[in-house]
C-alpha positions as CSV (number, residue, x, y, z in Angstrom):
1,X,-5.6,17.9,264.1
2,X,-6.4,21.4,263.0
3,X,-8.5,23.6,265.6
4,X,-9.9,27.2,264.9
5,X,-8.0,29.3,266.7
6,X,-11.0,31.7,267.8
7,X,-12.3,28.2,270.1
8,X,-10.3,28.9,273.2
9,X,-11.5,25.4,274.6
10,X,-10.1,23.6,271.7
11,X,-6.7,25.8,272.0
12,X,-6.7,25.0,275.7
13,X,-7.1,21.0,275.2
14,X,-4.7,21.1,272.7
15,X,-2.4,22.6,275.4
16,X,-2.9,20.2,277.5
17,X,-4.4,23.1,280.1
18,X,-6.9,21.3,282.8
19,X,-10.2,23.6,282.9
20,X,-12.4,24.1,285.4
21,X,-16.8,23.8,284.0
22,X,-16.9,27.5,284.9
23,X,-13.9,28.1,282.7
24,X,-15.1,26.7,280.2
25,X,-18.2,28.0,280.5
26,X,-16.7,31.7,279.8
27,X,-14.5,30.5,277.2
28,X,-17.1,29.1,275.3
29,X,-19.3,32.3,276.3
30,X,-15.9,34.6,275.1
31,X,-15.4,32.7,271.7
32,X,-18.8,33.7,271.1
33,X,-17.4,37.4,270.8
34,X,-15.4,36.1,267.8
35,X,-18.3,36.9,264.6
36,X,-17.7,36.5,261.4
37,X,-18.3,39.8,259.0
38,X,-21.0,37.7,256.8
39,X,-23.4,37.0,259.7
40,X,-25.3,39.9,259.9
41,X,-28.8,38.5,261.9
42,X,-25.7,36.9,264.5
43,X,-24.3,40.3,265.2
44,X,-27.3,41.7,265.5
45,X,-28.2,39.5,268.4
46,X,-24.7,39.8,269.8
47,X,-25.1,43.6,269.8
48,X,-28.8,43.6,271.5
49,X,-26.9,41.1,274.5
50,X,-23.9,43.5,274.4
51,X,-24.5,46.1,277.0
52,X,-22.2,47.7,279.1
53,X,-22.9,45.2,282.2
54,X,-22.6,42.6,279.9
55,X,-19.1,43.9,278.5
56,X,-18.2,44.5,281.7
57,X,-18.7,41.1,283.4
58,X,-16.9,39.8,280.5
59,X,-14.0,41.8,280.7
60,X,-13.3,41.2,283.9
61,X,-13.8,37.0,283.4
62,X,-11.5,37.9,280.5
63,X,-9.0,39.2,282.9
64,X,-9.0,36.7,285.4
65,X,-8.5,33.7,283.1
66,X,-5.8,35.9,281.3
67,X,-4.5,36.3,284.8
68,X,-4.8,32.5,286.1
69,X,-3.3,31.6,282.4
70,X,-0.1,33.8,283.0
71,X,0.5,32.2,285.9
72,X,-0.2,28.5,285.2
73,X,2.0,29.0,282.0
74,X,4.7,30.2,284.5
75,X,4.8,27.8,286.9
């Protein structure tokens, strides 16, 4: 079964990795950050949500599930 590697939930099932909603929740939110070039009215609207809270918040979700990965992964 192929999965696009820019779905984090889909990479995450396919490793067998137990999520929590909220997790997925974020991951799904993060994945959004992936655009593709072509899509210019969809970067747009990412760029207009994009503010420095918003980056922010997300870089520090991004952190802890990086965090909570590493350490599940090296268990």
């Amino acid at each position: 079964m192929l999965h696009n590697i820019h779905k984090f939930v889909d990479l995450a099932k396919s490793a067998k990795i137990d999520l929590s909603l909220e997790q997925i929740e974020n991951l799904t939110t993060i994945t959004e950050f992936n655009i593709a070039a072509r899509y210019d009215a969809v970067k747009y609207d990412f760029r207009k949500k994009a503010t420095k809270e918003y980056a922010e918040k997300y870089f520090l979700i991004s952190e802890k599930l990086y965090l909570w990965l590493k350490e599940k992964l090296y268990q």
